[in-house]
PyMOL CGO cylinders between C-alpha atoms (Angstrom):
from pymol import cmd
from pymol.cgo import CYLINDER

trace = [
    CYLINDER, 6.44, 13.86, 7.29, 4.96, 12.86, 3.34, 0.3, 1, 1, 1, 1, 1, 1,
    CYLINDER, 4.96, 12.86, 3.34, 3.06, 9.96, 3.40, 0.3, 1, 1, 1, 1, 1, 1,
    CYLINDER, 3.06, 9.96, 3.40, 1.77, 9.10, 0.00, 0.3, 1, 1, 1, 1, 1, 1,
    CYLINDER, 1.77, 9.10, 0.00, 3.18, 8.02, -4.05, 0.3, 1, 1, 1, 1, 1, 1,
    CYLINDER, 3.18, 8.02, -4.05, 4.21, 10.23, -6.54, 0.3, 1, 1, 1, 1, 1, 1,
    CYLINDER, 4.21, 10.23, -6.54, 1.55, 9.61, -9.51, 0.3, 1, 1, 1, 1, 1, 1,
    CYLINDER, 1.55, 9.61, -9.51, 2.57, 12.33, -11.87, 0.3, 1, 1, 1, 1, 1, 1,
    CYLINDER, 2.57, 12.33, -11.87, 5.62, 14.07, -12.36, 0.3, 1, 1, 1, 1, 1, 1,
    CYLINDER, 5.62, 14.07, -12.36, 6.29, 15.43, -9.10, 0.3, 1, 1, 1, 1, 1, 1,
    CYLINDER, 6.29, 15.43, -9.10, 2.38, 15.79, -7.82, 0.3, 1, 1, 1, 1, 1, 1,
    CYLINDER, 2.38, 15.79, -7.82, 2.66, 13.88, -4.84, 0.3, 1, 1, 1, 1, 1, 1,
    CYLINDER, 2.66, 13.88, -4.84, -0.93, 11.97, -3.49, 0.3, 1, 1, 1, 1, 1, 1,
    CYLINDER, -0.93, 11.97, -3.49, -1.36, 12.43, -0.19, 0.3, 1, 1, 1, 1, 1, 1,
    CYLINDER, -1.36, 12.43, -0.19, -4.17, 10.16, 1.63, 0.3, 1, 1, 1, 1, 1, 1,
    CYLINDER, -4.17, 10.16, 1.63, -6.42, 11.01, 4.21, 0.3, 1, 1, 1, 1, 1, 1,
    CYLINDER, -6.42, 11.01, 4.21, -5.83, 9.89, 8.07, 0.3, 1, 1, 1, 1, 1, 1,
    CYLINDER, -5.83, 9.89, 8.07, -7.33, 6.27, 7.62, 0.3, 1, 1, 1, 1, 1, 1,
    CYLINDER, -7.33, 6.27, 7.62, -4.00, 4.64, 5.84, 0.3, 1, 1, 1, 1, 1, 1,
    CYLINDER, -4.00, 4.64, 5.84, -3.88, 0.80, 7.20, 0.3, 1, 1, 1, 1, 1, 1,
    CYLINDER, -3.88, 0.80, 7.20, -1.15, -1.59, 7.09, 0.3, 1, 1, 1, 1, 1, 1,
    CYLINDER, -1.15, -1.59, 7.09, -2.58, -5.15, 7.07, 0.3, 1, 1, 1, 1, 1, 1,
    CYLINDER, -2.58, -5.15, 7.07, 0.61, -7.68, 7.97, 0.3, 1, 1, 1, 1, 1, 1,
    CYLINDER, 0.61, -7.68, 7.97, 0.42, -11.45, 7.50, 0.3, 1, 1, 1, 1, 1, 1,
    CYLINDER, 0.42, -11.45, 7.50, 3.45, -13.79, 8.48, 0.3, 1, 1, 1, 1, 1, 1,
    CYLINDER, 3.45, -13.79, 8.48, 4.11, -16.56, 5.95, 0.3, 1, 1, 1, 1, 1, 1,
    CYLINDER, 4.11, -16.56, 5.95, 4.93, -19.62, 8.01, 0.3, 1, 1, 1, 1, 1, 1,
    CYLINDER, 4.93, -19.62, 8.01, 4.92, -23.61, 7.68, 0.3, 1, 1, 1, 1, 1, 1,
    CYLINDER, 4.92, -23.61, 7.68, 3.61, -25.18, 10.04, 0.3, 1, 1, 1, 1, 1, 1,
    CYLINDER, 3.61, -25.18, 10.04, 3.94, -28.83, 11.30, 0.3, 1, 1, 1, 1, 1, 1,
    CYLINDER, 3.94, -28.83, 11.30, 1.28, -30.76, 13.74, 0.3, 1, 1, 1, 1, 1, 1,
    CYLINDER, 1.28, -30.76, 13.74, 2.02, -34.03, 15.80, 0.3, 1, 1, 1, 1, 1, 1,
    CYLINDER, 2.02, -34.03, 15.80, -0.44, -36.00, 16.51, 0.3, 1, 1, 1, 1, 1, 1,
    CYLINDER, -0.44, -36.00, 16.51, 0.21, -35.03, 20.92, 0.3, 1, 1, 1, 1, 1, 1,
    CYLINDER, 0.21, -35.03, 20.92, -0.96, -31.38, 20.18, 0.3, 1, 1, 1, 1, 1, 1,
    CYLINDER, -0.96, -31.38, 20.18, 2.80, -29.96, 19.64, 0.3, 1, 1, 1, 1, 1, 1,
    CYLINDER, 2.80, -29.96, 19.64, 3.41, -28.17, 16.54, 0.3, 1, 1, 1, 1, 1, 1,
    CYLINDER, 3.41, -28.17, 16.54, 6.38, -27.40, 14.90, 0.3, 1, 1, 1, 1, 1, 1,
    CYLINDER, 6.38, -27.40, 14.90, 6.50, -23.93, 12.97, 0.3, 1, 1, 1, 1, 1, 1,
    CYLINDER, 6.50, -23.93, 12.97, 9.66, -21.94, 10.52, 0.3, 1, 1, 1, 1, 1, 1,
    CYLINDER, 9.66, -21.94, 10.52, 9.42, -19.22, 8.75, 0.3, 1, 1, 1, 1, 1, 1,
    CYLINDER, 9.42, -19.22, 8.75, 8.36, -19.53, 4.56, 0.3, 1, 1, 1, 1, 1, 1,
    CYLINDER, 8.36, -19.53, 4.56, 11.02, -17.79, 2.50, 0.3, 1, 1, 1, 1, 1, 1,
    CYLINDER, 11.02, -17.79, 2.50, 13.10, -14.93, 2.86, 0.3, 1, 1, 1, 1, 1, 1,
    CYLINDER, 13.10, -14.93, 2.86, 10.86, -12.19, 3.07, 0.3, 1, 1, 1, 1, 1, 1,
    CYLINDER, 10.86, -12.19, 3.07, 8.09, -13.79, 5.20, 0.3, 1, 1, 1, 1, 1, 1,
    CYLINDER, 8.09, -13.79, 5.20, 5.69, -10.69, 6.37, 0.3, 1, 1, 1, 1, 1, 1,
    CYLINDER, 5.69, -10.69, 6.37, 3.05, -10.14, 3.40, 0.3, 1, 1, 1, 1, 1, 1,
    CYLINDER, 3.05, -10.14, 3.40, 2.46, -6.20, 3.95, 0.3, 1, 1, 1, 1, 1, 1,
    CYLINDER, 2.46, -6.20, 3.95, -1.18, -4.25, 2.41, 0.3, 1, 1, 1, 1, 1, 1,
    CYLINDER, -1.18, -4.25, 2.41, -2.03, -0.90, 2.93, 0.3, 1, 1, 1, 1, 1, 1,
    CYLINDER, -2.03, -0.90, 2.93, -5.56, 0.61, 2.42, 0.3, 1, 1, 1, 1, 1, 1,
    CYLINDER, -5.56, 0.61, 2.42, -5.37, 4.51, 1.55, 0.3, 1, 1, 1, 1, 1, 1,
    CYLINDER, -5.37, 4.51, 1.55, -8.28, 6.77, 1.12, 0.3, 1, 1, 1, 1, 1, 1,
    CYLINDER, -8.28, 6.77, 1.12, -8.83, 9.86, -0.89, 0.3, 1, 1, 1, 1, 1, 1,
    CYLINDER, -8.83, 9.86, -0.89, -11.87, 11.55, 0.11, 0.3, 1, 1, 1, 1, 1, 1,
    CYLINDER, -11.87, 11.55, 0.11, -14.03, 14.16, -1.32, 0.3, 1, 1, 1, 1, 1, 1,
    CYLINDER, -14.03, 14.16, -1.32, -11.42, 15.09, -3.93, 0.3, 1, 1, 1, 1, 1, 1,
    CYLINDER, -11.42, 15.09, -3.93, -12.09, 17.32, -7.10, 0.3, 1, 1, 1, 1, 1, 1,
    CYLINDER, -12.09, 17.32, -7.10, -12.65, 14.72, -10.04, 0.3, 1, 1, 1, 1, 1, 1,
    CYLINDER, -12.65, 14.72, -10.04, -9.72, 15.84, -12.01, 0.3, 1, 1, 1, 1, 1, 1,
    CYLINDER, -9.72, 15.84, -12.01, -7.48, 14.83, -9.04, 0.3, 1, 1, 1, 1, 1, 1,
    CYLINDER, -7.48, 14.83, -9.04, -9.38, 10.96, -8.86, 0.3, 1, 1, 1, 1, 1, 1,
    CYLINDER, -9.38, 10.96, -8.86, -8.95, 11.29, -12.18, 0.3, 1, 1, 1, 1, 1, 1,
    CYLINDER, -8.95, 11.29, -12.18, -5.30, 11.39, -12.46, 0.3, 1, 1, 1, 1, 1, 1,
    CYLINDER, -5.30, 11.39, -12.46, -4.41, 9.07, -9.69, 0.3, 1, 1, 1, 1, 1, 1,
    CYLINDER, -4.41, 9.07, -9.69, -6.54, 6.41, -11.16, 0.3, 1, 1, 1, 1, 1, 1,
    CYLINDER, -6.54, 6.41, -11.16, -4.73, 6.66, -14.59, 0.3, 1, 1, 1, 1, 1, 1,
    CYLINDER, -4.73, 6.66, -14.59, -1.33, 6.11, -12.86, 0.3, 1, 1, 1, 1, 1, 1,
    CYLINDER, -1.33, 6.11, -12.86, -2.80, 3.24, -11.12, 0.3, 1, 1, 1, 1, 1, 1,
    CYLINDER, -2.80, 3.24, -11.12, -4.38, 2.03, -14.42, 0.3, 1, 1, 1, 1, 1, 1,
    CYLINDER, -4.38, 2.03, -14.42, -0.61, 2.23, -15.95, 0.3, 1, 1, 1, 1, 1, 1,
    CYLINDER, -0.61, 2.23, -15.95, 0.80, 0.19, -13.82, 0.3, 1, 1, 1, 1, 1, 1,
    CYLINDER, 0.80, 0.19, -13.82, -2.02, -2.60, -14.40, 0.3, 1, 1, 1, 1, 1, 1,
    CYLINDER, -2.02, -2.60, -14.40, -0.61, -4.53, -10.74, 0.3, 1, 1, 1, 1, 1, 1,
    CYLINDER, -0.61, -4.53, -10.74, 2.29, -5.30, -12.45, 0.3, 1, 1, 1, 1, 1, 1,
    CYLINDER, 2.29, -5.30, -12.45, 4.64, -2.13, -12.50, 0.3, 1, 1, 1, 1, 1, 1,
    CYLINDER, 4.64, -2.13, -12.50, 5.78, -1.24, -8.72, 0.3, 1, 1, 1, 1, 1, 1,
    CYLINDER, 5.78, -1.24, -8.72, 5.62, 2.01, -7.57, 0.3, 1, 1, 1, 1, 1, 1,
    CYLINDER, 5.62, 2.01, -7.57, 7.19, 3.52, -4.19, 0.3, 1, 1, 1, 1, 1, 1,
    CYLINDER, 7.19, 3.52, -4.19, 4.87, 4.49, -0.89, 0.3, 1, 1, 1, 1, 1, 1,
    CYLINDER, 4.87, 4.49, -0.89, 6.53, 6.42, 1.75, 0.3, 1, 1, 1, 1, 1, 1,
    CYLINDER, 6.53, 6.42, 1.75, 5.00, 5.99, 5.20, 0.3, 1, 1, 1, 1, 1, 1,
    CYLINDER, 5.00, 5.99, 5.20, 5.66, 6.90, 8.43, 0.3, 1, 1, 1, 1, 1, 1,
    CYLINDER, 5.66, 6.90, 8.43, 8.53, 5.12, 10.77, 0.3, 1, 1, 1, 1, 1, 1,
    CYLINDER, 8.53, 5.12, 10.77, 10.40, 6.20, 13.54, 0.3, 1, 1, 1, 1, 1, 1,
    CYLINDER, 10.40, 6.20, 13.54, 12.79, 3.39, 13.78, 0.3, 1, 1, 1, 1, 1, 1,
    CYLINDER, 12.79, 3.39, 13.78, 14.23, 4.65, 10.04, 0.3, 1, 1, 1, 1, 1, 1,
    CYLINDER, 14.23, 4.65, 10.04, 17.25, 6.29, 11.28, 0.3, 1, 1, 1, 1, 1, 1,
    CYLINDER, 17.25, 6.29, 11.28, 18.55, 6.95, 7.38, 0.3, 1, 1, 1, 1, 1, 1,
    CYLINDER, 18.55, 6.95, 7.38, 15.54, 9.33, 6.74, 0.3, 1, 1, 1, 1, 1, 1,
    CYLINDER, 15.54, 9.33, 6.74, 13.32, 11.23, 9.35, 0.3, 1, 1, 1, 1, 1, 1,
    CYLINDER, 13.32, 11.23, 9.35, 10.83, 9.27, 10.50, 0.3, 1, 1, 1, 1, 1, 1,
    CYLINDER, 10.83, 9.27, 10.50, 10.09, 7.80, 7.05, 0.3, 1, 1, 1, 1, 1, 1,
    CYLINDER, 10.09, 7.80, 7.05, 10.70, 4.52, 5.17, 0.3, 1, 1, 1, 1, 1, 1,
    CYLINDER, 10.70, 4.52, 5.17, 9.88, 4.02, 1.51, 0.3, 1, 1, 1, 1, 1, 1,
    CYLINDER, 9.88, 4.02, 1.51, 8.45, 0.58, 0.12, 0.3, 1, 1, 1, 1, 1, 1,
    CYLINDER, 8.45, 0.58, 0.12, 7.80, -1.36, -3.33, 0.3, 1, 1, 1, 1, 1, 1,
    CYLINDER, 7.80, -1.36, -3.33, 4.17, -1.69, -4.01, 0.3, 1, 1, 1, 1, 1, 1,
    CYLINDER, 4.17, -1.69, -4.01, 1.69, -2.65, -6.46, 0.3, 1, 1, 1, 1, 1, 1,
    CYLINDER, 1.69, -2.65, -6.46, -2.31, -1.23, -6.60, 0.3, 1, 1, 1, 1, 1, 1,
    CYLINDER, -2.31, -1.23, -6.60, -3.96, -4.50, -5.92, 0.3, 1, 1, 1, 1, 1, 1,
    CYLINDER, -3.96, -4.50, -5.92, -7.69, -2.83, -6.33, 0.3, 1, 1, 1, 1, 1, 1,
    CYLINDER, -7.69, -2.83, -6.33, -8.85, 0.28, -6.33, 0.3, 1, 1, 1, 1, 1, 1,
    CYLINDER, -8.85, 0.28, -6.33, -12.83, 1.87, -6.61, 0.3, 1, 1, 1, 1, 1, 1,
    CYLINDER, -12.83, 1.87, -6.61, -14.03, 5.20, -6.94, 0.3, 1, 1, 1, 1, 1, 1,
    CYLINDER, -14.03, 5.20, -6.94, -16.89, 6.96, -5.61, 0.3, 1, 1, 1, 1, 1, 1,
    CYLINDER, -16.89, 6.96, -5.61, -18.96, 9.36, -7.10, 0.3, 1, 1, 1, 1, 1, 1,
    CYLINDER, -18.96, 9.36, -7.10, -19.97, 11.69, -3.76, 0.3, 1, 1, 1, 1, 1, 1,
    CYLINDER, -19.97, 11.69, -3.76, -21.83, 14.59, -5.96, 0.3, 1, 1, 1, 1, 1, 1,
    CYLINDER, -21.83, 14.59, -5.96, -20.83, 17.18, -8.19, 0.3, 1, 1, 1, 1, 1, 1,
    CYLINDER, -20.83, 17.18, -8.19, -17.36, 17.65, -8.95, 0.3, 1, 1, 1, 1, 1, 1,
    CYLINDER, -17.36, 17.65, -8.95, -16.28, 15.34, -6.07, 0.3, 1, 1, 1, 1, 1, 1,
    CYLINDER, -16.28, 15.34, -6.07, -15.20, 11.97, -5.56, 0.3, 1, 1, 1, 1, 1, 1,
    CYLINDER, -15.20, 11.97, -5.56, -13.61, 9.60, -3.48, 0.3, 1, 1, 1, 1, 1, 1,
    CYLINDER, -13.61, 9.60, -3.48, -10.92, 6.91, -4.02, 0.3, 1, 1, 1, 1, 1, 1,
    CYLINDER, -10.92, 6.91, -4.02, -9.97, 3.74, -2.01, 0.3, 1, 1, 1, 1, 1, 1,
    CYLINDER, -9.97, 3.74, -2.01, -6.72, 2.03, -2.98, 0.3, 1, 1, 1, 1, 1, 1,
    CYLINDER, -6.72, 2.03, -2.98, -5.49, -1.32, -1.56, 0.3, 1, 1, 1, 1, 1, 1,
    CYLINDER, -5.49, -1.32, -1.56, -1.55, -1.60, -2.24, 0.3, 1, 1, 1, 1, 1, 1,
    CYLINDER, -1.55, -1.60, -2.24, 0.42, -4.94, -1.98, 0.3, 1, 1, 1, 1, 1, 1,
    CYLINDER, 0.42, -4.94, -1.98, 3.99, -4.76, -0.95, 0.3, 1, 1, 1, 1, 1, 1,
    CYLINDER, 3.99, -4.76, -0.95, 6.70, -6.82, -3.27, 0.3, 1, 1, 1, 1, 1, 1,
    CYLINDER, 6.70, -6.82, -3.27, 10.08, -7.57, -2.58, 0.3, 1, 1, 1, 1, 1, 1,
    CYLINDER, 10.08, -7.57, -2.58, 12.01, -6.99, -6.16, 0.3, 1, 1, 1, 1, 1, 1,
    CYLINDER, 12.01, -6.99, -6.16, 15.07, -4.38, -7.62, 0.3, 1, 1, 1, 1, 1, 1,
]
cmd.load_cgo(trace, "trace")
């Protein structure tokens, strides 16, 4: 199972264990004044989706060349993420989705080693 974006060519960026999915319904929500509320869902695709990946203690030239893809793309060109899901019956045990980098830092550890945090925002688009 891959779990990770392809950032150049074919080299395929692989994050360590700590990927999170953050999900957030969209929903509208109307209160009566007796304490009921009345709530429906906000659009078509309703569940705001962000994943955190990390990329620790990596050679530089690796940081390096993730963070120029992510620096093309400027949170405006989407790229695909492949993650884990067992419910995906057309691939095994994967699912691919649209994101953009929403930020992303690096860390100089020491040497010729650094780390890389990414948050990714999911759209819904072609």
């Amino acid at each position: 199972m891959t779990i990770g974006f392809i950032y150049t060519g074919s080299t395929y960026a692989t994050p360590d264990k700590q990927l999170t999915k953050k999900s957030n319904p969209r929903v509208l929500t109307a209160k009566f004044g007796d304490g009921y509320e009345q709530r429906i869902a906000d659009g078509i695709n309703v569940l705001n989706e962000e994943y955190t990946l990390s990329f620790k203690t990596r050679l530089k030239a690796d940081i390096d060349d993730i963070v120029a893809f992510l620096d093309t793309q400027k949170n405006v060109s989407k790229f695909t993420l492949t993650l884990p899901d067992t419910n995906n019956t057309t691939r095994t045990g994967e699912r691919d989705v649209k994101v953009v980098a929403k930020t992303y830092s690096v860390n100089y550890e020491y040497d010729d080693f650094y780390s890389l945090d990414v948050e990714l925002r999911r759209v819904f688009e072609a």
